[in-house]
N, C-alpha and C positions, 0 to 999 in steps of 0.2 A: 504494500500500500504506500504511497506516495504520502508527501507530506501537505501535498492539496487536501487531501481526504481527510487528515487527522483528527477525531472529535473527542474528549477529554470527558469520558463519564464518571467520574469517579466519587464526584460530589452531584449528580444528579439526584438523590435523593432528598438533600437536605432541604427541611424547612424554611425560606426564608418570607421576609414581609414585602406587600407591594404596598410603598406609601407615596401618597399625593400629598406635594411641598407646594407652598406658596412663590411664586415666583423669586422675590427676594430674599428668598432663604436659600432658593436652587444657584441661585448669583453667587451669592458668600460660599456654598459648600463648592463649587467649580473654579475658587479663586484659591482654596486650602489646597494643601496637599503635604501628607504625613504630620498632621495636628488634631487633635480632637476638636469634634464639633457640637458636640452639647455630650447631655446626661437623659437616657428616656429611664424614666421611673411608671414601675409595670404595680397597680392596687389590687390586690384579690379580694374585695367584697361585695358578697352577695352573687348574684348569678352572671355578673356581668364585670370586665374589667377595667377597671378606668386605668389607663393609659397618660400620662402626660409627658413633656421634652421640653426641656431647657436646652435653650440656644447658648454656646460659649460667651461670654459678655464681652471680652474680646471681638470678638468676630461681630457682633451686634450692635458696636458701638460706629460713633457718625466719623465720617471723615470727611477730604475734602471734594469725593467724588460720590461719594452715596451718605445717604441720609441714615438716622438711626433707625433700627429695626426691634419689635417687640422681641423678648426673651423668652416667653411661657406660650407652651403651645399645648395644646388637646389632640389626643387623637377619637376620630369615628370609625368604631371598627367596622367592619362586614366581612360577611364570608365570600369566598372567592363563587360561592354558586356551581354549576355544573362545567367551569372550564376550567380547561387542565392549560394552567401559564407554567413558563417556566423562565427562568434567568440565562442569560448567555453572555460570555465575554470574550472581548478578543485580545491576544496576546501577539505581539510580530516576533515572526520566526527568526532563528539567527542562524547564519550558512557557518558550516563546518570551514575549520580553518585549514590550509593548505591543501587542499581539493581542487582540483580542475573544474572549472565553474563553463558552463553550456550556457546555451540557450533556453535551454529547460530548466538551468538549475536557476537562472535570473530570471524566471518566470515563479519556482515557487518559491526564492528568496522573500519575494514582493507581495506574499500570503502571508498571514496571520493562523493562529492555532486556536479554535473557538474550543469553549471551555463550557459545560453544563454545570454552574455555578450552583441550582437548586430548584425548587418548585417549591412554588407560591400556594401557602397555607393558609396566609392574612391576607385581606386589604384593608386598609386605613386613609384617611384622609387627614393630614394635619392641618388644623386650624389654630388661627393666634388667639391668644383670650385678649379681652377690650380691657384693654389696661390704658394707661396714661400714654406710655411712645406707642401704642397700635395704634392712637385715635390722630399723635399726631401724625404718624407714617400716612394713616387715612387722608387727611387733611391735605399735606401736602401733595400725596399724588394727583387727588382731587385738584387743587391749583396749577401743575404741572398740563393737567389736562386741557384746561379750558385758558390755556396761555395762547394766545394767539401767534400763531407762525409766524404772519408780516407784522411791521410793527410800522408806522408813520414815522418820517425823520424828517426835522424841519431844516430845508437846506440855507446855508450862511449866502451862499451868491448865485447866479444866475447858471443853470448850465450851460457850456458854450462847449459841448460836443456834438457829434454828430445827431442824439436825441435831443435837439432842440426843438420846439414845438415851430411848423411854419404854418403860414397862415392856408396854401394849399397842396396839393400833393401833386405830382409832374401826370400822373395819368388819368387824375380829373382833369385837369388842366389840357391835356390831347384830348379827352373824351369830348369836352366842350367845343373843343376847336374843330372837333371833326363832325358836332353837331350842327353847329355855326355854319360849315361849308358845304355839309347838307340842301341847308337850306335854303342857299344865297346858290345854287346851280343858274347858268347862264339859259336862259328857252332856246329853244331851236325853234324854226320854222315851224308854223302851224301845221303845216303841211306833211312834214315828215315827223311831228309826233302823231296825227292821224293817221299813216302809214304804219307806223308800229304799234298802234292800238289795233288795228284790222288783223294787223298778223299776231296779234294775243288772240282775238276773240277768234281765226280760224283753228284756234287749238282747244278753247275752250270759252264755253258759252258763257261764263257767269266768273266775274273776275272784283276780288276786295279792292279797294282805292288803294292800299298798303299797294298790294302784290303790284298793280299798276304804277306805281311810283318805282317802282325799283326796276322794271321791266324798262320805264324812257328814262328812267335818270332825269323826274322834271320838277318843279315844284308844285306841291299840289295842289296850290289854289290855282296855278295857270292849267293844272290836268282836269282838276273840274269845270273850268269853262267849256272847253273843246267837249268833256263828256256829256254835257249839258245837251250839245248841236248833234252829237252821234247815239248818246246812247241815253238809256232809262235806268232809274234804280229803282231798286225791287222793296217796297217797304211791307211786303210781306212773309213769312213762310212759304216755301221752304229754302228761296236764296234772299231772306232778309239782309239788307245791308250791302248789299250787291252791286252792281252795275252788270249791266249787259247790253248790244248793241239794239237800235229803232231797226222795228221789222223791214224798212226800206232798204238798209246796210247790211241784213243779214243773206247769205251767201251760205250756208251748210251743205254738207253735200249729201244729198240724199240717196238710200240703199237702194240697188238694183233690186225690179221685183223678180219676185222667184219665177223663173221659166216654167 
C-alpha cells in the first residue's frame, strides 16, 4: 500500500465532543498555539449535567487589535441523534532521507497522513453568560455594524484634477450638434423630393412622416407641405398616423388574373 492510501485507525474509537464556539473565541483559540485555553468544569446533578468553561483571562483580555471578550461560558448539551460523525486530521508526510526521489515519490511527498482522531458522543453549543464584558462585546459589535462605510470629508480647496465638475460633457455636446444639423438640412428641389416620395410609396403603400424624413434627408415641415399636394393621412385605424399617396398618384401594380 502506498503512502497515498495510509489511514490511521487506531484512535477511531475514542469519545470525543463536537462543540459550537462563538466566533470570537474560535479567533483567540487559532491565534494560540501550545498554551492553555481555558478550564471546562463538568456538574453531576440530578439527571442532567451542567457543563460550564472558562476562557484563559489572558487570552480574553483587550488589546490593541480586538476588543475584550466574556470569560464564562455554558455549554447546551445534545445528543448527537442517529448520525455517526467522526473526527479527522491531517498530518504532512515526510520523505525518507537519502532515497532516490521520482516523480511519484514528489507526488506522495505532497500528501498528508489522515488520522481517525475519534467519534462524536456529544454535541454542545457554547454560549457566553450576560455578564458585564458580554454586554459590552454586544455593544460594540452592534456599533461596528451600523458604522457606515463612506464617511463625508469636507475638502480644504477646490479640486483641480481631472474630476472636476464641467458644466457639459463632449458627447452631449456632439449629440446637440448633430441634432442642430439635422434640422437646419438645405431643401432640394421640389421636384426631386416628389421623385423620391413616389419611389417610397412604389415599395410601400403606407409610410410614418419619421421613416419619410430619413428616406429624403429633408426637413419636415418642408416634407409636409409637398405631402399635403400628393398625399393623405390616415387619421384612422388600421394605418392611423400614416401618410399614403391621393388615389390620382397611385400606380400599384396589379396581379395577373389566373388563366
Amino acid at each position: 500500500m502506498s503512502d497515498k492510501s495510509d489511514l490511521d485507525l487506531s484512535t477511531a474509537s475514542t469519545g470525543v465532543w463536537l462543540v459550537k464556539v462563538p466566533k470570537f473565541v474560535a479567533q483567540r483559540w487559532n491565534k494560540t498555539e501550545g498554551r492553555e485555553v481555558g478550564k471546562l468544569r463538568i456538574t453531576k446533578g440530578g439527571p442532567r449535567r451542567e457543563v460550564t468553561f472558562l476562557l484563559n483571562e489572558q487570552m480574553a483580555k483587550k488589546t490593541e487589535d480586538r476588543a475584550e471578550v466574556p470569560t464564562e461560558y455554558k455549554f447546551n448539551l445534545s445528543a448527537p441523534g442517529n448520525q455517526t460523525i467522526s473526527v479527522f486530521s491531517e498530518t504532512p508526510m515526510e520523505s525518507t532521507p537519502n532515497r532516490p526521489q521520482s516523480a511519484e515519490d514528489d507526488i506522495a511527498s505532497s500528501n498528508t497522513k489522515v488520522t481517525v482522531e475519534g467519534k462524536v458522543i456529544q454535541r454542545a453549543e457554547c454560549i457566553p453568560i450576560r455578564t458585564d464584558s458580554f454586554l459590552r462585546l454586544k455593544k460594540t459589535s452592534i456599533e461596528q455594524a451600523h458604522k457606515p462605510v463612506r464617511s463625508v470629508k469636507q475638502l480644504e480647496r477646490a479640486v483641480t484634477t481631472s474630476y472636476k465638475p464641467v458644466k457639459d460633457h463632449q458627447s452631449n455636446i456632439d449629440f446637440d450638434r448633430k441634432k442642430k444639423d439635422v434640422g437646419k438640412r438645405s431643401r432640394k428641389e421640389k421636384s426631386d423630393v416628389m421623385d423620391m416620395l413616389f419611389n417610397a410609396f412604389e415599395k410601400h403603400q403606407y409610410y410614418n412622416i419619421r421613416d419619410l424624413q430619413i428616406l429624403t434627408e429633408q426637413p419636415i415641415t418642408y416634407l409636409k407641405e409637398i405631402l399635403k399636394e400628393i398625399g393623405v393621412y390616415n387619421m384612422k385605424a388600421p394605418h392611423k398616423n400614416m401618410w399614403e399617396l391621393k388615389a390620382e398618384y397611385r400606380h400599384y401594380a396589379k396581379p395577373d388574373d389566373d388563366k
